[in-house]
C-alpha positions as CSV (number, residue, x, y, z in Angstrom):
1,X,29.6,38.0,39.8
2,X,30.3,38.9,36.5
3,X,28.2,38.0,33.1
4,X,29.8,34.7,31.8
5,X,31.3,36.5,28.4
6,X,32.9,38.6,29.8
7,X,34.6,36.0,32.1
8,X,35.8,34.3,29.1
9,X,37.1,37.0,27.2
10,X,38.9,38.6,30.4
11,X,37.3,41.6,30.2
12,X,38.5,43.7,33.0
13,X,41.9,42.2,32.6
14,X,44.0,38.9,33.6
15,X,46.7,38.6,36.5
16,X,49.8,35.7,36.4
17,X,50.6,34.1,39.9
18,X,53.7,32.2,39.7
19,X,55.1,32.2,43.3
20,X,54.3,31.4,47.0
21,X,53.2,34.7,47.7
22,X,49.4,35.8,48.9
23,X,48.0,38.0,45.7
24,X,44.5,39.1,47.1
25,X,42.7,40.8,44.5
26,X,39.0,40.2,43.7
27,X,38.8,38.1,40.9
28,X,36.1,35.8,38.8
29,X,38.0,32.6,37.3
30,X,41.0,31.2,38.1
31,X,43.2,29.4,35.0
32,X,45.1,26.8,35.7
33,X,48.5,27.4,34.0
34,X,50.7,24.4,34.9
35,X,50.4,21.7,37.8
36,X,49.6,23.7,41.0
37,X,49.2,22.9,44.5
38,X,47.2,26.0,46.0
39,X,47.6,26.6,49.7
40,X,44.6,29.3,49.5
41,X,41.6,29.8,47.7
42,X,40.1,33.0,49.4
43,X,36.2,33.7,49.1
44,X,35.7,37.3,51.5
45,X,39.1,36.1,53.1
46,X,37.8,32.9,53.8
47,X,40.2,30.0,52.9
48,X,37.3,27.9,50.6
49,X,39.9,25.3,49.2
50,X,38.4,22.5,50.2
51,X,35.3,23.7,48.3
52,X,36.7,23.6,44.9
53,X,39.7,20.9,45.4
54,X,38.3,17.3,46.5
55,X,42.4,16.1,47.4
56,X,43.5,19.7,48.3
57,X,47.3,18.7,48.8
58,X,47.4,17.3,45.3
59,X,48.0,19.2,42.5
60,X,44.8,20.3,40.5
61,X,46.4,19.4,36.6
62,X,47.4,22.1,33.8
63,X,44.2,23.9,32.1
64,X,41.6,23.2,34.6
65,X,39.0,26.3,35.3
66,X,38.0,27.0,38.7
67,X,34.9,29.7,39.2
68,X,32.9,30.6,42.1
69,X,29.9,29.3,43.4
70,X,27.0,31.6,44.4
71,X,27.5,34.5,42.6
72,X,30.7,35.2,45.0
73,X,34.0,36.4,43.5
74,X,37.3,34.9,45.0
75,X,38.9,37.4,47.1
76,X,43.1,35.7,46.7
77,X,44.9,32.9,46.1
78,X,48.1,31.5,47.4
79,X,50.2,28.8,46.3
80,X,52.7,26.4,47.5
81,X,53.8,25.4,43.5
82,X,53.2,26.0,39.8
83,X,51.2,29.2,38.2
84,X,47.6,30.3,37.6
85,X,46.2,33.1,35.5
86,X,43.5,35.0,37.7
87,X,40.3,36.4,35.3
88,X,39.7,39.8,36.8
């Protein structure tokens, strides 16, 4: 897991997911860009969704910040609608 400044300064670098295709790419935060239903949230390949989302086919609302628990790193997302920014 990476130090928490460098999470919040992006660091090593930021990726934009704005379609319904699987990015998997290790990656420390995940930004919530506009309304977004996720189908995915991947922890070592594991779908962890329900983890971090308490209504998981709801959409989680514009600017919410999701991180890891436990020192792990997500390992992909997925979404069925709207656009996230991925902290590498």
């Amino acid at each position: 897991m990476a130090i928490a400044n460098s999470v919040l300064t992006a660091q090593q670098g930021t990726f934009i997911v704005n379609n319904t295709v699987a990015k998997t790419v290790d990656h420390d935060a995940i930004v919530v860009l506009e309304d977004t239903v996720f189908s995915a949230i991947r922890v070592a390949g594991t779908d962890v969704k329900s983890t971090y989302i308490a209504a998981t086919a709801t959409a989680v609302k514009a600017g919410a910040i999701i991180r890891p628990i436990n020192g792990a790193k997500f390992s992909g997302v997925t979404l069925t609608s709207g656009s996230v920014c991925l902290v590498l």
